[in-house]
Phi, psi and omega in degrees: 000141158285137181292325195298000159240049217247123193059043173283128187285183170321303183313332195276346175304333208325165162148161129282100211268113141278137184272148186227016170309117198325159167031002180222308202311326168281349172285009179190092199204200285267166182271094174234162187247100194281146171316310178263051143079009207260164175204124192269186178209079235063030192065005177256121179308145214245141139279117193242169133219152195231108180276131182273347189275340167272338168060062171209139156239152182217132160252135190257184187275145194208155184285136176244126222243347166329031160081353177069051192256336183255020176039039200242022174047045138094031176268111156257106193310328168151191185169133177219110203233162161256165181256175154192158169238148201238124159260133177246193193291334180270340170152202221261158180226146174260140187217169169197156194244142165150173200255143176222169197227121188286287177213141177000302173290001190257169159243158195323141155222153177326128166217097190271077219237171174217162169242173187285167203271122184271102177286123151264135177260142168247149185275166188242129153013296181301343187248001169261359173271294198297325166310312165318295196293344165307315185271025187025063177240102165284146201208105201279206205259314187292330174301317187279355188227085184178289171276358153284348177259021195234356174301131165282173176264167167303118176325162197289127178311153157305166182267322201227142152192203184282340167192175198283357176296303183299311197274336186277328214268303216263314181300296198284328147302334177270309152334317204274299210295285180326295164307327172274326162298334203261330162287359174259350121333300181258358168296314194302303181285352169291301166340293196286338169297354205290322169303295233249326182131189145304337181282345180284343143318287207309320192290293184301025219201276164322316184269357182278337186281315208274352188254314181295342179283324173270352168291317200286318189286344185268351165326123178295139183240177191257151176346276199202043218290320171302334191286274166008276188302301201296309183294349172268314174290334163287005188264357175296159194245131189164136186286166156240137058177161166320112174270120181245182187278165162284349166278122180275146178251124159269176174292151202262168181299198160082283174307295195317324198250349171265006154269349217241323192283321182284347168058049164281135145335123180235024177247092179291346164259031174236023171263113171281140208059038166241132171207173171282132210256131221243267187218173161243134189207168221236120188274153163346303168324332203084003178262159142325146172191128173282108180287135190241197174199085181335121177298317188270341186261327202069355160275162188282169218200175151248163186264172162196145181276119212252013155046038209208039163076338191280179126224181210268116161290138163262128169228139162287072197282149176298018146286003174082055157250147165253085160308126185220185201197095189299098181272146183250144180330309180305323183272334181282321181321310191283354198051042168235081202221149161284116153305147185285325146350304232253298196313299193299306188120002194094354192244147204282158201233153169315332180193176161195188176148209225219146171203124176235161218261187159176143180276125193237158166281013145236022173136173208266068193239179183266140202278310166208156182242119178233157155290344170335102161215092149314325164285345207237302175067049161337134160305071190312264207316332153290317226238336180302321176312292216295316157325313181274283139003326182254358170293303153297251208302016170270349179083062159216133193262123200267355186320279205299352213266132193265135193230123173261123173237134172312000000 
């Protein structure tokens, strides 16, 4: 056995294995290892054990309900494998060696599978300055290129979960989790080196990646927020769609890890006063009005100029929704505001910025538009057309509209 994978828990295990053992091995393939520790065999759940100093699991014998695939009369006699990890030119592959007993009259034959090769990041100098200064911890080049080097890489993403929304949602609590645990492990051990040595990076790194990594995959996520928008947006009454470019702006580190130390909300339909903006449409009156369609109410809404110094944030999400948010003078002052982060679900968006209202002799329509995004920083002179367009087939006339791009 290799040692360096000697007390990897289970979790580090994650993966779907196809087994290539001779004459037995498709009858019992794959072998996978689920986020919430359950691990099947055929789609069946297992009664298992897992010694970590041996990095070996055993199924002992049980009843097996597996469709009768090993024809063994709904018995599965046992199995006992190791794990080990390889690194190749594409990243890293999890494999494992050991014995299975097929059906009651045999005796062990060799049984052996791999999962697919799992790519790990190692952090850089550049993501260990910028998460420092997100926690307002300074930190010099050497330091930071000291402990990006003493940092391990991120552990193998999950595999498995309720669905691909979820399972995506669950890859990335676990990377965030790891990774900002594991530099804040070794900013903390760096700190203690000044005692201990070099090995206080390294001890501190290491242990911030095994705690952040099981903080962050045990994170709640939200259902499906993007499935959400896209379904609200198709009940808006306006044909579709933009034809916008293919470039997207994401979020930059620095904002991405002060949502993350700040605990926002990135499920814009559990945010109040975020909705989709739905049409421009003719009030009783005969005036204007921008019609919304609230995320959190499901109802529809008028927009207004609530006249208190805010104006309304905006992101263009790649579902064609344009999403917003009335921030009021008082909350940007506290820096107690929804972020454009926040609106978008965390996923980068075609465009985002700023728009305020203003009373017209036809109504209540928007007055100016800019690109201000700080989590996003969007290309106003790229990104602004496509806004504007859509804008337009929403019935809201862009002429008059004064437009700032950064």
């Amino acid at each position: 056995m290799d040692d360096t994978n000697a007390g990897k828990s289970l979790s580090a295990w994650l993966g779907t294995y196809t087994t290539d053992t001779k004459w037995w091995g498709p009858y019992f393939s794959p072998l996978v290892v689920q986020l919430d520790g359950t691990v099947t065999l055929c789609g069946e759940p297992m009664l298992y054990s897992y010694d970590a100093g041996k990095v070996t699991l055993t199924i002992p014998k049980q009843p097996w309900n597996a469709q009768n695939k090993d024809k063994s009369d709904g018995t599965f006699c046992g199995c006992t494998v190791t794990f080990s990890a390889t690194e190749t030119p594409e990243g890293i592959r999890g494999s494992f060696t050991g014995v299975l007993q097929p059906r009651p009259q045999d005796g062990n034959v060799p049984f052996t599978g791999a999962a697919p090769v799992t790519t790990q990041y190692k952090a850089s100098s550049a993501d260990v300055k910028a998460i420092a200064t997100a926690y307002g911890v300074a930190m010099d080049d050497a330091t930071c290129d000291a402990l990006a080097a003493a940092l391990p890489a991120f552990p193998p993403p999950p595999q498995s979960a309720a669905s691909p929304r979820m399972a995506a949602s669950a890859q990335i609590g676990w990377k965030t989790g790891a990774f900002i645990g594991g530099i804040i492990g070794g900013i903390l051990g760096g700190i203690a080196g000044s005692i201990a040595g070099p090995a206080g990076i390294v001890a501190g790194a290491g242990a911030g990646v095994a705690v952040g990594a099981n903080f962050g995959a045990g994170l709640a996520y939200p259902e499906d927020p993007q499935q959400v928008i896209s379904g609200v947006e198709h009940e808006s009454e306006h044909g579709c769609c933009v034809d916008v470019s293919k470039e997207t702006y994401p979020v930059g580190w620095i904002p991405w890890v002060g949502d993350l130390k700040s605990w926002r909300s990135y499920d814009p339909t559990t945010i109040p006063g975020v909705g989709i903006l739905v049409r421009s449409a003719i009030a009783p009156n005969g005036t204007k009005q921008l019609i919304g369609k609230n995320l959190m109410t499901k109802e529809e809404e008028v927009l207004v100029d609530h006249g208190d110094g805010g104006h309304y944030s905006w992101v263009f999400h790649p579902s064609q929704a344009i999403i917003y948010k009335w921030n009021s003078g008082e909350a940007i002052k506290k820096g107690d505001y929804i972020r454009h982060s926040q609106l978008a679900g965390g996923v980068p968006v075609i465009c985002g910025g700023e728009w305020t209202l203003e009373q017209g002799q036809l109504g209540i329509m928007i007055a100016t538009i800019n690109d201000a995004s700080g989590h996003y920083k969007p290309d106003g002179g790229k990104c602004m057309g496509p806004v504007l367009t859509k804008l337009e087939l929403l019935g809201v006339n862009t002429a008059p509209i004064k437009v700032n791009t950064m």
